[in-house]
C-alpha positions as a printed Julia matrix, in Angstrom:
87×3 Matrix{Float64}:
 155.16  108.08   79.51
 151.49  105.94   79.77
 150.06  106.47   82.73
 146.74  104.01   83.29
 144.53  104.14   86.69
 144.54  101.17   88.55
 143.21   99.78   92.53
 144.61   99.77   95.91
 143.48   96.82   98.01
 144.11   95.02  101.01
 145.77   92.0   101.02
 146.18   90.57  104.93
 147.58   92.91  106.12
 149.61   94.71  103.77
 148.03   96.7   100.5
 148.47   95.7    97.0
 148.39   97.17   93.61
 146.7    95.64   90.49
 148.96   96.02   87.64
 147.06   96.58   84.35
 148.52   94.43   81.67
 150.35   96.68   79.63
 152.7    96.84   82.5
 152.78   93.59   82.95
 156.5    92.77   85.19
 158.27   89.3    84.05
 159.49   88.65   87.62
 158.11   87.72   91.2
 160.2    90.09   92.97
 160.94   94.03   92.82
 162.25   96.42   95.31
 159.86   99.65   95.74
 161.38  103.04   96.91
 160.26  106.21   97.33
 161.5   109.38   95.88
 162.18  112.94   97.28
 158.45  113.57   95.31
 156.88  111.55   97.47
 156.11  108.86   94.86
 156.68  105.08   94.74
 159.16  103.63   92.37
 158.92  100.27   91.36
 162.19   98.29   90.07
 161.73   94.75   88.67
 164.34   92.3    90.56
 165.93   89.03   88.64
 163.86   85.8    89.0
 166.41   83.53   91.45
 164.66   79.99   90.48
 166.4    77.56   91.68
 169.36   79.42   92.56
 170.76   77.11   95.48
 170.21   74.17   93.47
 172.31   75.25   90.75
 174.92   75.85   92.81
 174.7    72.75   95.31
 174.82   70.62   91.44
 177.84   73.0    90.35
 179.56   71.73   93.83
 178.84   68.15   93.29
 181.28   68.28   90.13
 180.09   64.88   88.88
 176.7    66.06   87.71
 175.72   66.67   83.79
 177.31   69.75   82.0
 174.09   69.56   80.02
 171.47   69.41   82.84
 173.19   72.11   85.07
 172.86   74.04   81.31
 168.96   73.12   80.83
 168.74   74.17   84.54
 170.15   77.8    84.08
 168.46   78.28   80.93
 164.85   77.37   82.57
 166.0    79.76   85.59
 166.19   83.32   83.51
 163.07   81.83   81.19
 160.11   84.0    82.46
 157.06   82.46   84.46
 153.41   81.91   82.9
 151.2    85.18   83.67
 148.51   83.8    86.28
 145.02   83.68   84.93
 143.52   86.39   87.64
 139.66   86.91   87.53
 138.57   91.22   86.29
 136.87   93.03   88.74
């Protein structure tokens, strides 16, 4: 398993990590735990894009087949890495 040294910074007030780029996470969310070890365990949750609007066009009935398709499809695509300055 790689293991890579990264920083610990405040952010408001809550701390964040900087995650080099070979670890890179294709979603905005993830659920961290910690173990019996003591360590932190990160788990990377499924984007939800546009979730509610999927269903409220699902409900509607009359909308597109295709659309409500081109929706879904853009949902699980994964969003552009931000462009973050190095330290």
């Amino acid at each position: 398993m790689e293991t890579l040294p990264s920083r610990v910074f405040n952010n408001g007030n809550s701390q964040a990590v900087r995650i080099p780029a070979e670890f890179r996470l294709d979603t905005d969310r993830v659920t961290i735990t910690r173990n019996d070890a003591g360590d932190l365990v990160i788990h990377p949750l499924r984007m939800q894009r546009g979730t509610a609007l999927v269903q409220a066009l699902k409900a509607l009935g009359d909308v597109d087949d295709d659309f409500v398709a081109a929706l879904e499809s853009e949902q699980r695509a994964p969003l552009q890495a931000q462009e973050r300055e190095a330290l």
